[in-house]
KEPATOR-984329 format. One line per field, with one value per residue: x negated, y negated, z of N, C-alpha, C, O in turn; residue in one letter; residue number from 1. Coordinates in pm, 1 decimal. Layout:
N
n.c1 = (X | ...) .
n.c2 = (Y | ...) .
n.c3 = (Z | ...) .
ca.c1 = (X | ...) .
ca.c2 = (Y | ...) .
ca.c3 = (Z | ...) .
c.c1 = (X | ...) .
c.c2 = (Y | ...) .
c.c3 = (Z | ...) .
o.c1 = (X | ...) .
o.c2 = (Y | ...) .
o.c3 = (Z | ...) .
residuo = (A | ...) .
num = (NUM | ...) .
***
This chain:
87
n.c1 = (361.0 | 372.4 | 656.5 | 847.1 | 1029.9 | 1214.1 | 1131.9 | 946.7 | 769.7 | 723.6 | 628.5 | 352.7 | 220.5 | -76.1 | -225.9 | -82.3 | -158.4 | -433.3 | -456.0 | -350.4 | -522.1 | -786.6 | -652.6 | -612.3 | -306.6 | 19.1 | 292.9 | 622.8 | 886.1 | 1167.1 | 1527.1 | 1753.1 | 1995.0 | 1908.5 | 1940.8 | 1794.8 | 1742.8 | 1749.3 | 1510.0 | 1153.8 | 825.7 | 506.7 | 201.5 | -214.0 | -307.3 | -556.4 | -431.0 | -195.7 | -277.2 | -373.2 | -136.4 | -8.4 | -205.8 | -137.5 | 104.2 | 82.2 | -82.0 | 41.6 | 295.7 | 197.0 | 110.2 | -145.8 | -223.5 | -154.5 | -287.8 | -502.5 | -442.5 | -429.2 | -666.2 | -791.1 | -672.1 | -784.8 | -929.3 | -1124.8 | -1437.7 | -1498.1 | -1542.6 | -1470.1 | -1593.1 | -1562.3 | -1261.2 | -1176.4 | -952.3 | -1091.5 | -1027.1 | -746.4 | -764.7) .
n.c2 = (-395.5 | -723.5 | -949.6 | -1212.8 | -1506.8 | -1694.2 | -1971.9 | -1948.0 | -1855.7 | -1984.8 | -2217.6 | -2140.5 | -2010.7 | -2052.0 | -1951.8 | -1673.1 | -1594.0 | -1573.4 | -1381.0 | -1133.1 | -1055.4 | -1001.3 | -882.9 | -647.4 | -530.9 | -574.9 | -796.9 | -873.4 | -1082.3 | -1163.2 | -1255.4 | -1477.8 | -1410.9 | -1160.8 | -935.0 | -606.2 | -517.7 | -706.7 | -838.0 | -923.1 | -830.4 | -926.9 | -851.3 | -775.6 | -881.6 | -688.4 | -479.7 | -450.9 | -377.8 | -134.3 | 34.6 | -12.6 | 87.9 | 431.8 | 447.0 | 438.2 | 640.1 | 839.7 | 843.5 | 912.4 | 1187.1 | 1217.0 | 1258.7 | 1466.6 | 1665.8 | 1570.2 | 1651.5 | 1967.4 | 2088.4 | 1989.7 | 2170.2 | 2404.6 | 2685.3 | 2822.5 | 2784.3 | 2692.4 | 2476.7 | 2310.0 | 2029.1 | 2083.5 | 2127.1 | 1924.0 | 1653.2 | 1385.3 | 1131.7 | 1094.6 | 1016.3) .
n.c3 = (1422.3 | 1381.2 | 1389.2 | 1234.7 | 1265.3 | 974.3 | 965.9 | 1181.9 | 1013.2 | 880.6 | 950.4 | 1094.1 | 851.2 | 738.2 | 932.1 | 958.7 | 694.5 | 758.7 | 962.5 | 895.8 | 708.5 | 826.3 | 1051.3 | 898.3 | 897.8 | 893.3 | 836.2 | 952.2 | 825.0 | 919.1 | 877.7 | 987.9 | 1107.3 | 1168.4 | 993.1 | 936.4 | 665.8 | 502.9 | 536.7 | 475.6 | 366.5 | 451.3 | 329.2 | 270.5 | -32.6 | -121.8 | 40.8 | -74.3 | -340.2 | -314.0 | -229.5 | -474.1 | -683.0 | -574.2 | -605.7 | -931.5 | -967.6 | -808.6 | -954.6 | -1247.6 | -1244.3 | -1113.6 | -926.3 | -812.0 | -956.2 | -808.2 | -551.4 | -620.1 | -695.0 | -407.5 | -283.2 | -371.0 | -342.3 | -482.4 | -511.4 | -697.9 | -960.7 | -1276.1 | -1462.5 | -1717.8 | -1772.5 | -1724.2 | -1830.6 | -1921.3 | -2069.5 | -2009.9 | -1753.3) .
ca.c1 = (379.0 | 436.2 | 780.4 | 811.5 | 1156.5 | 1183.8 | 1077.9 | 838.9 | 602.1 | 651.0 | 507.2 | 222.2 | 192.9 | -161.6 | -248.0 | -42.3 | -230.0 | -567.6 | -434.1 | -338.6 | -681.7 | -848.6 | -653.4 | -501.4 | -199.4 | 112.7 | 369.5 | 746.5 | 988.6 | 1323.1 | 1609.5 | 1783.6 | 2142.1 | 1839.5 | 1952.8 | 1609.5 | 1735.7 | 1716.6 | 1346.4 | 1047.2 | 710.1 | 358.6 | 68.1 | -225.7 | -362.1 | -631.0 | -290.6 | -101.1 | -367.4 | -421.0 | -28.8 | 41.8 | -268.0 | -141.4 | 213.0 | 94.5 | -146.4 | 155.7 | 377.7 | 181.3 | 39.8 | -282.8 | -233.5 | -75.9 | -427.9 | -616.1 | -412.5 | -460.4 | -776.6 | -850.9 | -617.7 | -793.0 | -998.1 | -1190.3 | -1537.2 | -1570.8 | -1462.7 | -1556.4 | -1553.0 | -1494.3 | -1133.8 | -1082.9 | -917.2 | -1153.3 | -936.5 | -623.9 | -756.3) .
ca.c2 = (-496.9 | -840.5 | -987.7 | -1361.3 | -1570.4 | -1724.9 | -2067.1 | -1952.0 | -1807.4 | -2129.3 | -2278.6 | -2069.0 | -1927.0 | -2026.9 | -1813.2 | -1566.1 | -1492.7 | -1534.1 | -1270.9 | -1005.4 | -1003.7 | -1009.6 | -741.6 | -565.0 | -521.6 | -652.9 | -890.0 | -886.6 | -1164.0 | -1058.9 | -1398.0 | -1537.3 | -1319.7 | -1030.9 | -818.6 | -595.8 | -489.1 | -850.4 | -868.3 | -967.5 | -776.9 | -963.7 | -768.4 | -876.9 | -850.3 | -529.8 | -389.1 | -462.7 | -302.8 | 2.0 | 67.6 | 22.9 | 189.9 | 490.2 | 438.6 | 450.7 | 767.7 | 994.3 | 814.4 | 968.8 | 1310.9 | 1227.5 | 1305.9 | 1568.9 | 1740.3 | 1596.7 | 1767.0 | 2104.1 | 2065.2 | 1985.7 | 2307.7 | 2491.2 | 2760.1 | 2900.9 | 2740.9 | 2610.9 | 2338.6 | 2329.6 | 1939.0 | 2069.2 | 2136.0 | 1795.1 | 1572.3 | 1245.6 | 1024.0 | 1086.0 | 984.8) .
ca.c3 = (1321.5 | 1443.5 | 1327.1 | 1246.7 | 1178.1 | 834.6 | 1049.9 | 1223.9 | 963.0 | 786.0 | 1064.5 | 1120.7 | 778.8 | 743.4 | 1004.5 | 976.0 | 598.7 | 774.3 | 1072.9 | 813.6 | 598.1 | 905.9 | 1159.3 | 786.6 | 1007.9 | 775.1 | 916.6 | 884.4 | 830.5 | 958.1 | 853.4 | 1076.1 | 1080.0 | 1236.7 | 930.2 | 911.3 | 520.5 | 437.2 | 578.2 | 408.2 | 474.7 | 402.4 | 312.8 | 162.3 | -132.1 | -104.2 | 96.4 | -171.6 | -481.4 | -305.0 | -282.4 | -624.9 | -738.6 | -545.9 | -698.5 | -1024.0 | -994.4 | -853.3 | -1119.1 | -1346.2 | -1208.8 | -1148.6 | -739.2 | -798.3 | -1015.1 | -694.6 | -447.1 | -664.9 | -668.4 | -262.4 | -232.2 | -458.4 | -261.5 | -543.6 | -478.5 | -807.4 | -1023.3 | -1385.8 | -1512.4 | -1870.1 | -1723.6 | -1710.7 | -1988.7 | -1861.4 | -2153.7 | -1951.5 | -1592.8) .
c.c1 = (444.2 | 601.7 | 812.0 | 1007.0 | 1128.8 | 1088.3 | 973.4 | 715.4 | 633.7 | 594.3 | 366.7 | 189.6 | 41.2 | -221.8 | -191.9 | -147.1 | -371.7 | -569.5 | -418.8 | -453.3 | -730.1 | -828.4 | -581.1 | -391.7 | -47.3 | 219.1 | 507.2 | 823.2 | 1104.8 | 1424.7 | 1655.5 | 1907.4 | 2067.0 | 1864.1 | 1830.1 | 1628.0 | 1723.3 | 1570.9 | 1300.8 | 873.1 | 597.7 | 275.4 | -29.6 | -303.9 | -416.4 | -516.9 | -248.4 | -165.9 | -351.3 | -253.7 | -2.4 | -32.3 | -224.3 | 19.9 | 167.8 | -11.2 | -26.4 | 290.9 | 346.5 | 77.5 | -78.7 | -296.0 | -210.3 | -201.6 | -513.3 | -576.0 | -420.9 | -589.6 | -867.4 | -788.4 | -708.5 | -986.0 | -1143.3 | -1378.7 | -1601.9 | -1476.5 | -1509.3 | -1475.1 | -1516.3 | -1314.2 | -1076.5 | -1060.1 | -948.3 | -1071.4 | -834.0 | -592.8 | -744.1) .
c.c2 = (-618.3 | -926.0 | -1142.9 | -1411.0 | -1622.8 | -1876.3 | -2072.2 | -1905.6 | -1876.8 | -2194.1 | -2248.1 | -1953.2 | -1961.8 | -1886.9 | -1718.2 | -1486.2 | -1458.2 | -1417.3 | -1116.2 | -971.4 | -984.3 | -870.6 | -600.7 | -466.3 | -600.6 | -692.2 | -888.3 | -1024.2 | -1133.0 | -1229.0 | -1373.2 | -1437.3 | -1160.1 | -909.9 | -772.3 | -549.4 | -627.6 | -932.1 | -849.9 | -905.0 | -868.0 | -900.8 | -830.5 | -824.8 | -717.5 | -440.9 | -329.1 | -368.6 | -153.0 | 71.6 | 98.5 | 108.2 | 349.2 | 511.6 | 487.0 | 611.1 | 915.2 | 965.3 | 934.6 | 1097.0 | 1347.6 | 1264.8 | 1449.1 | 1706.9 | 1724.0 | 1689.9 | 1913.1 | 2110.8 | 2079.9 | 2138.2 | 2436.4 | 2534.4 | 2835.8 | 2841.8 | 2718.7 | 2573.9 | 2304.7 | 2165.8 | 1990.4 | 2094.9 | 2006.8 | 1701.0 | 1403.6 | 1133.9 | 1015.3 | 1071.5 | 833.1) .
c.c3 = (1388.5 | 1294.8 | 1359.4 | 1208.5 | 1083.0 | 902.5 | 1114.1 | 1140.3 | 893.0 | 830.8 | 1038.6 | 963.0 | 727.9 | 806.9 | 1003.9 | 867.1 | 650.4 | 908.3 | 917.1 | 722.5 | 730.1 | 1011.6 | 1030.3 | 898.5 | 921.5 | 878.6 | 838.6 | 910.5 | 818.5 | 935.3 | 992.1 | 1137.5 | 1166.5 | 1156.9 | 866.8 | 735.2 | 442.4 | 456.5 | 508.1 | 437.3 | 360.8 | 449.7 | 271.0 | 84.7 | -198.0 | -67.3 | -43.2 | -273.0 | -459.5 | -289.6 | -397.6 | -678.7 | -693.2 | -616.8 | -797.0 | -1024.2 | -921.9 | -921.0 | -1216.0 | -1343.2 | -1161.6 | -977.4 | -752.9 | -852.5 | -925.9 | -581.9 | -523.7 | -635.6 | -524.4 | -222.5 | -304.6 | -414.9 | -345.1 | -525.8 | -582.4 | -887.6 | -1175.2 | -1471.6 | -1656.5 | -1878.8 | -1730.7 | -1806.6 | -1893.3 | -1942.4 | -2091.6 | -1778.5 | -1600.5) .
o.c1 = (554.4 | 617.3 | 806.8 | 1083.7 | 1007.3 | 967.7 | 901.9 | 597.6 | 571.6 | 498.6 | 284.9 | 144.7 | 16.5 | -250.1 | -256.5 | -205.3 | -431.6 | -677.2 | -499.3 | -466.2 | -668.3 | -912.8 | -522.6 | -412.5 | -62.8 | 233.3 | 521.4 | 816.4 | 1151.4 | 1370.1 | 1620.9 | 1874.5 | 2137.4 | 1833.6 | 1764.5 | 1522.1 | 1687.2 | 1533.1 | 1347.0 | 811.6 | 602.7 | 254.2 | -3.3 | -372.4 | -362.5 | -498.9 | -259.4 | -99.3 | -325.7 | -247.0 | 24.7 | 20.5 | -273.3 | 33.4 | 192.6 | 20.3 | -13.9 | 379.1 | 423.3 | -17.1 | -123.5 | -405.0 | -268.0 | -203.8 | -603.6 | -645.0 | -415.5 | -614.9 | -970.5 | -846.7 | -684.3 | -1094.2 | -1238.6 | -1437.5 | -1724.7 | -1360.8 | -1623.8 | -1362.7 | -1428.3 | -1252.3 | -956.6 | -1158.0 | -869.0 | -1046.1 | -792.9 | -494.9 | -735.0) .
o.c2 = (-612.5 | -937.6 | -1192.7 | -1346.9 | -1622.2 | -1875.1 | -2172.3 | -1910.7 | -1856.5 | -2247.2 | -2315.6 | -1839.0 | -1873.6 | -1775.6 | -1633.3 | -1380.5 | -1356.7 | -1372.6 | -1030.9 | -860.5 | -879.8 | -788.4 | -497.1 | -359.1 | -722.2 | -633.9 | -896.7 | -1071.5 | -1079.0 | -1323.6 | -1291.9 | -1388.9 | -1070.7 | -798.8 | -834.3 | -546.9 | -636.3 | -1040.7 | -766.5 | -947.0 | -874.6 | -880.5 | -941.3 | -727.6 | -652.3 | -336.6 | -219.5 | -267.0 | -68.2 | 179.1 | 212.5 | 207.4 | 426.3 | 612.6 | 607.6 | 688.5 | 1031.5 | 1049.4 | 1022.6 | 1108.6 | 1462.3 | 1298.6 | 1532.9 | 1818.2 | 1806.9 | 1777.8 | 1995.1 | 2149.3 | 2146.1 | 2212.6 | 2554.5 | 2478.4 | 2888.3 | 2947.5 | 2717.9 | 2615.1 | 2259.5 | 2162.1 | 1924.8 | 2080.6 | 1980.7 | 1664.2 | 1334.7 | 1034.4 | 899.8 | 1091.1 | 766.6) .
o.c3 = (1442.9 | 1173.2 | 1471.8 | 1136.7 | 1063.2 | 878.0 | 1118.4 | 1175.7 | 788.7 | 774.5 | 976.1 | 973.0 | 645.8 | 762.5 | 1065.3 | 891.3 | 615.0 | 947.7 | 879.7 | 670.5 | 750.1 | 1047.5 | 1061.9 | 955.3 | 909.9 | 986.1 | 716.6 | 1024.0 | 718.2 | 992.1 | 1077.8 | 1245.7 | 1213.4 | 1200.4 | 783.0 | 672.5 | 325.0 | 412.4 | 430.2 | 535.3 | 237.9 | 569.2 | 224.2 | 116.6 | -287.4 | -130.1 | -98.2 | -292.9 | -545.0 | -349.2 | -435.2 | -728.8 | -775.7 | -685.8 | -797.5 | -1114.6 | -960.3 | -938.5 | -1255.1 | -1421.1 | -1157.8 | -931.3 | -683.7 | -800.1 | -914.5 | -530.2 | -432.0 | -521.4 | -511.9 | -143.6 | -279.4 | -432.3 | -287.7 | -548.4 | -590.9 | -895.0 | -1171.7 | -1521.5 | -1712.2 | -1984.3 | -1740.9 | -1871.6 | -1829.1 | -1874.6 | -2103.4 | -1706.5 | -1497.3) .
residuo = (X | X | X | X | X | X | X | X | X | X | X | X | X | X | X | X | X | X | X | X | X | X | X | X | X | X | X | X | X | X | X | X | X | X | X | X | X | X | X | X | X | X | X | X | X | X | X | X | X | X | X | X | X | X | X | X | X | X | X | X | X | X | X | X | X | X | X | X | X | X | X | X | X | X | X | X | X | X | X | X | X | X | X | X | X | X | X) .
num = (1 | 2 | 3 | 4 | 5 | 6 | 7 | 8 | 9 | 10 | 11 | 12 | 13 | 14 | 15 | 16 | 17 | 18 | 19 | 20 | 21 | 22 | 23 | 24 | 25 | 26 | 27 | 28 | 29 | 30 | 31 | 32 | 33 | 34 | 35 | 36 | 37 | 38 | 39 | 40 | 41 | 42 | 43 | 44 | 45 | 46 | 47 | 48 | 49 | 50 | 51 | 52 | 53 | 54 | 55 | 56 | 57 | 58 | 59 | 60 | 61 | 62 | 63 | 64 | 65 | 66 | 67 | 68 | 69 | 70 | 71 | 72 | 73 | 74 | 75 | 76 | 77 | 78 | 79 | 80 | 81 | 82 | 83 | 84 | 85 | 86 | 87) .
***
C-alpha cells in the first residue's frame, strides 16, 4: 500500500484516484505528526461497495447460511429450504 502525506496526495490526488481504480491497490494518508491511527485510507468506490455489502450480509446472517451451506457435505441442497423474502 503506497502511503502519501496529507500534502502530497493533495498534490497528486488526481492521480492518485486514477492509480487506485486502475491498480485497485488502496492508498494511505498518514498526517503529518506520522500517527498511523490518525491515517486516512482511500479506496475506491467498487472497493468500497463490496466491503459494505459484505458488512451488511454477516450483519445480518446471511454469510453465515452461505458458509453452512459450502460446509455442508450432504450432496444436496433443497431450494425450498430457503426463505428467498429474507435474502
Amino acid at each position: 500500500m503506497e502511503n502519501y502525506t496529507p500534502t502530497n496526495a493533495r498534490k497528486h490526488f488526481y492521480q492518485i484516484i486514477k492509480n487506485i481504480n486502475e491498480q485497485k491497490k488502496p492508498v494511505t494518508v498518514i498526517p503529518a505528526n506520522g500517527n498511523e491511527d490518525d491515517a486516512a485510507v482511500i479506496i475506491s468506490k467498487k472497493d468500497w461497495d463490496s466491503i459494505a455489502e459484505t458488512l451488511y450480509l454477516e450483519g445480518n446472517g446471511t454469510l453465515d447460511k452461505v458458509r453452512k451451506r459450502i460446509d455442508d457435505d450432504s450432496g444436496y441442497t433443497s431450494t425450498d429450504d430457503i426463505d428467498w423474502d429474507k435474502l
